[in-house]
N, C-alpha and C positions, 0 to 999 in steps of 0.2 A: 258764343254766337246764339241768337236766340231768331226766329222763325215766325211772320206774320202771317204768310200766307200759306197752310197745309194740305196738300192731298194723303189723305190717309185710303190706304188700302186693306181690307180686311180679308182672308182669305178664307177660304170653305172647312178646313182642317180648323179655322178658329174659332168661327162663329158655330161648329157642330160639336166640337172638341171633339172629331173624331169618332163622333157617332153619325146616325141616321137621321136627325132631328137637331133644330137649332139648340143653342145652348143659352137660357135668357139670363144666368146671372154673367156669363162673358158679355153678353150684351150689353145688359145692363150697366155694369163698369164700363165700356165703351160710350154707350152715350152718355154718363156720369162725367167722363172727360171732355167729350166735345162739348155737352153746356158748358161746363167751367170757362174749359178754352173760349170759347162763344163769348162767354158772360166778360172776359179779359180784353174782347174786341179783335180775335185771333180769326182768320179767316180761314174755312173750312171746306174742303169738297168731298167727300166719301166714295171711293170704289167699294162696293159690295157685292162680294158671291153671295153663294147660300140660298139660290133659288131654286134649284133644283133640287137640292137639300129638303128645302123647305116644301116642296109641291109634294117630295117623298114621304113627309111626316103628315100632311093635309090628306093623300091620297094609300093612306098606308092598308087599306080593305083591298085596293083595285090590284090585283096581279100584276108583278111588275115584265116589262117589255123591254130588252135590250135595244128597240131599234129608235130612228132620230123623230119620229113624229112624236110617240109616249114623251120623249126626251123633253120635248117643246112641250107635251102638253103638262108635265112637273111643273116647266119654266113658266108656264101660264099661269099654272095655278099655286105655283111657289111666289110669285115673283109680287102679285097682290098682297100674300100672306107676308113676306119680308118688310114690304115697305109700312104694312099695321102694326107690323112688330118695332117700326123704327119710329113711325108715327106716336104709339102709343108712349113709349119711355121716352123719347125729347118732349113728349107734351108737357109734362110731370115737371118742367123745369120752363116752360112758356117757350119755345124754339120753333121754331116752323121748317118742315120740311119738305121737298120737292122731288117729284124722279126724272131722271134722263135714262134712257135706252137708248144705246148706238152700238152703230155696225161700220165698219169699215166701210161700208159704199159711203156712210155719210159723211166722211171727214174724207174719201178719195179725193173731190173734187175740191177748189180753192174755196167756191162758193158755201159748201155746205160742209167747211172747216172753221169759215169765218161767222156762218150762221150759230154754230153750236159753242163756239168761242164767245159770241155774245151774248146770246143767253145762259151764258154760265156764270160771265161776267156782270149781266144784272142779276142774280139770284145773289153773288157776293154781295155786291151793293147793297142790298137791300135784309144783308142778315138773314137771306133761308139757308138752311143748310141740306144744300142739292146730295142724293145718293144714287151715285153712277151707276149701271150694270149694263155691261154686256146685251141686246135683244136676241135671246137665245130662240124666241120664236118664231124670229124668220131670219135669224145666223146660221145656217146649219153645218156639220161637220162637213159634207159634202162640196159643199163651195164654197172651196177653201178660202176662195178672195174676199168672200162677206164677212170673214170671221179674223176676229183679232186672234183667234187661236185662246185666251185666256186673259183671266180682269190682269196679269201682271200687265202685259203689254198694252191694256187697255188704260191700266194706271198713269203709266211713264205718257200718252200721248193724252190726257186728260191732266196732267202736269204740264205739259207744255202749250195745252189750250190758253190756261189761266195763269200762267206765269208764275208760277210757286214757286216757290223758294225753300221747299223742302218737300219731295216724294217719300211717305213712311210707308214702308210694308212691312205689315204683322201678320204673322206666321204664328205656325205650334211649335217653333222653334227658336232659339236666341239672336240667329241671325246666320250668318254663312262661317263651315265648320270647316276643318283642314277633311274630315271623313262626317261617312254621316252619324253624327251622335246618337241615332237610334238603336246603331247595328258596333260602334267602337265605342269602348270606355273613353279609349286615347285623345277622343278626337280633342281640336281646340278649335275658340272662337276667333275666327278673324277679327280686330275689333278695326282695321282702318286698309281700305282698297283704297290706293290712287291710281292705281292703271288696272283696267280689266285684261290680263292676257290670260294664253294657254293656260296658266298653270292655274290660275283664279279660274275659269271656264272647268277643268278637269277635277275641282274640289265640287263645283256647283253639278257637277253631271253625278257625284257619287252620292249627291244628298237626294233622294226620293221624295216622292209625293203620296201620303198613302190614301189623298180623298182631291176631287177637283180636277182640275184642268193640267193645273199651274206645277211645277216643281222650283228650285233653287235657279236650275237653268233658266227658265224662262223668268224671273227677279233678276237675275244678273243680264240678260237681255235687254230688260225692260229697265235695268240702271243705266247700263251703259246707253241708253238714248235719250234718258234724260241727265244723263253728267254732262253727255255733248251737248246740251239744249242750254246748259248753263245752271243746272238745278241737283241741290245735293241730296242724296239718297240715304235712307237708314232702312235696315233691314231687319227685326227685330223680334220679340216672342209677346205677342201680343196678352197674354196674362201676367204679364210682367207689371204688380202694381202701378198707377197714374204712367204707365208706357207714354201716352201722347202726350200728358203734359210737360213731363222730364225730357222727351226728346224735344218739345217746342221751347225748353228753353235752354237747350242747346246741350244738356249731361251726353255725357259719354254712354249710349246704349248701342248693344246687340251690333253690324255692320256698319260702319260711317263712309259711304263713296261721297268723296268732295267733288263738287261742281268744277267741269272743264273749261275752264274760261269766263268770260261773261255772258251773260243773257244774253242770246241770237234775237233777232226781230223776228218778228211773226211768221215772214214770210220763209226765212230761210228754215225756220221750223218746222216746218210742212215740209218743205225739200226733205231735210234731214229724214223726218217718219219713214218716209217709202212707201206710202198709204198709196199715193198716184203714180208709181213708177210703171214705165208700160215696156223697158227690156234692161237690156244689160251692157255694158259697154265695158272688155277686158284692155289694160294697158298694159306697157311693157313695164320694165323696171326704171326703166329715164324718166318715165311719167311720173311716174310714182315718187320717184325722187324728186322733177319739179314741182310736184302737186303738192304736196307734204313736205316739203323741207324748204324750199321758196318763191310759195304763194304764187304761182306760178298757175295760167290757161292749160288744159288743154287743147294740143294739138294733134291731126291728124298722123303726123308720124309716129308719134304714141301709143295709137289704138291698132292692137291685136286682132281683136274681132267686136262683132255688135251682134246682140243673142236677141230676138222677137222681131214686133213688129212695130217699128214710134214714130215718129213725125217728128217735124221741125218746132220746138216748144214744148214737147212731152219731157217730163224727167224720165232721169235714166238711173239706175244703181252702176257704181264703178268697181271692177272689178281689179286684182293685180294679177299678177299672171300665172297664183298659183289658185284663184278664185275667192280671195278674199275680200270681204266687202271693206271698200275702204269712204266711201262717201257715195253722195247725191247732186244728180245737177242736173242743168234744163241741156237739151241736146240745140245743138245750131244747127244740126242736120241731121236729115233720118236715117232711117237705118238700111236703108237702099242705098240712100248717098254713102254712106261708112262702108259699105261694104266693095264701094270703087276708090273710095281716097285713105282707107285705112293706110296706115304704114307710109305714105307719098307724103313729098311736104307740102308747103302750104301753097306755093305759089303751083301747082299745079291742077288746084281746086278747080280754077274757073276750067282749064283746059279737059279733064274730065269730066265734070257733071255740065257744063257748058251756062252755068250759072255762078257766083259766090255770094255763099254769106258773110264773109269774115276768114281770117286764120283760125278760131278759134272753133275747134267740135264743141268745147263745154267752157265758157268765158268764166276767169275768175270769181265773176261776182255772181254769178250765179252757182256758185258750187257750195255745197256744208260737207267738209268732212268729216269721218266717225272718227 
């Protein structure tokens, strides 16, 4: 299997090698692979940390400050400095480079999902090769909702912007371990996920982060939304000799989670993120059963309870009844309305809310499950 269109993700433990300051011969080889790849007609998008790294290394006189403004103000002054450092070594090879900064507010809305989905999509056309990050300067840890929380999560929905056909994340490490190989000789390398459960989850929780945002956890989060998106995942040690090219053309490296199905359309992709989710909606175990095992609406006799506040058109997260997320979908009624026809069947709709929309709380074709 070999791979046209790439998101590669680079993460802060790589591009610093676990120091204080970027590391330019790691770079260096990185962008050494994306010209090649470039030069091959391979299509490219970059998640990059490393800016607050980098603002660290630029501002290393100034006393350093635990709180989130200093934080922004690294991200400020790192985040120029990263992109001259990516500018300067693609130039070396004639490549042209571009930056995107985004926040979760921008991809909440349908409009300013399809906005950033285009122009990502012309920057491919046209052979720049865009480098993603996070806007750490007006994301802050505080609000929460503005923040992708970390570039993994930020990978996986900047994969499913552009339709990849292959999410890579390199790491300072080989890929996801049975323990964490920092701290066990023992450990081993997973080398093939086909289902993210508990057990893959309780491997990814013992592997730490020792710089950045991001851990193993938050990679196997950010797989598992894009293997549902239709897109396969490699998880990898990003010092790993030509790592992107050998993985673009399909070897056997570090993690491999295969794509769930086939590529969702655009729209249900957005559903899927949860980027615009506005509550929560718990079903029993019938539901679950008809939801996931035969393709099956749901219906009001289904739902348990409805968590916030949504409206008629809002997505919703689905929960089961021990609170496990199991999909996304648009609600046919709000969450005032659920909370008088929860549990009641269908034909008792109109007679309670004294209106109907339908039997359906959440219509089949509006649903993506995880």
């Amino acid at each position: 299997m070999t791979y046209r269109r790439i998101v590669a993700k680079f993460g802060t433990n790589l591009l610093t090698s676990g120091t204080d300051h970027l590391d330019l011969p790691v770079m260096s080889s990185l962008a050494e692979q994306i010209a090649r790849l470039h030069s091959q007609g391979k299509e490219i998008v970059v998640i990059s940390s490393g800016a607050i790294a980098s603002g660290r290394q630029r501002l290393k006189k100034v006393p350093e400050r635990k709180n989130t403004p200093f934080r922004q103000v690294l991200a400020s002054v790192g985040q120029s400095h990263l992109m001259y450092t990516y500018e300067q070594l693609l130039s070396q090879y004639d490549v042209t480079v571009a930056q995107a900064l985004l926040t979760k507010r921008d991809l909440c809305d349908r409009s300013g999902y399809l906005n950033a989905r285009n122009t990502l999509l012309a920057l491919i056309e046209l052979g720049i090769i865009c480098i993603v990050n996070e806007n750490d300067v007006v994301a802050i840890d505080e609000i929460e909702e503005l923040k992708f929380g970390d570039n993994d999560n930020l990978s996986a929905m900047v994969a499913n912007l552009v339709d990849a056909d292959v999410l890579v994340m390199l790491t300072n490490i080989g890929g996801l371990y049975s323990a964490d190989p920092h701290c066990n000789p023992q450990a081993q390398l997973i080398h093939r996920v086909d289902r993210i459960d508990a057990e893959i989850e309780r491997m990814a929780s013992d592997t730490a982060s020792r710089q950045g945002t991001g851990g193993m956890t938050t990679k196997i989060e950010a797989a598992r939304l894009a293997t549902c998106s239709g897109i396969n995942v490699v998880i990898a040690g990003g010092r790993e000799p030509d790592i992107l090219v050998k993985i673009s053309q399909g070897e056997d490296m570090g993690t491999f989670f295969p794509a769930q199905g086939n590529k969702m359309d655009s729209r249900k992709r957005w559903i899927l993120s949860g980027l615009a989710s506005k509550g929560k909606v718990t079903v029993d175990k019938g539901a679950v059963s008809a939801l996931k095992e035969h393709n099956k609406s749901l219906l009001p006799a289904g739902v348990v309870k409805a968590e916030g506040q949504f409206q008629r058109g809002d997505i919703v997260n689905i929960l089961d009844d021990k609170g496990k997320d199991i999909g996304y979908g648009i609600a046919n009624y709000s969450s005032s309305d659920l909370a008088l026809i929860g549990g009641k069947h269908s034909d008792r709709i109109g007679d309670l809310l004294g209106y109907d929309y339908g039997d359906e709380v959440i219509h089949r074709n509006n649903m993506v499950l995880s």
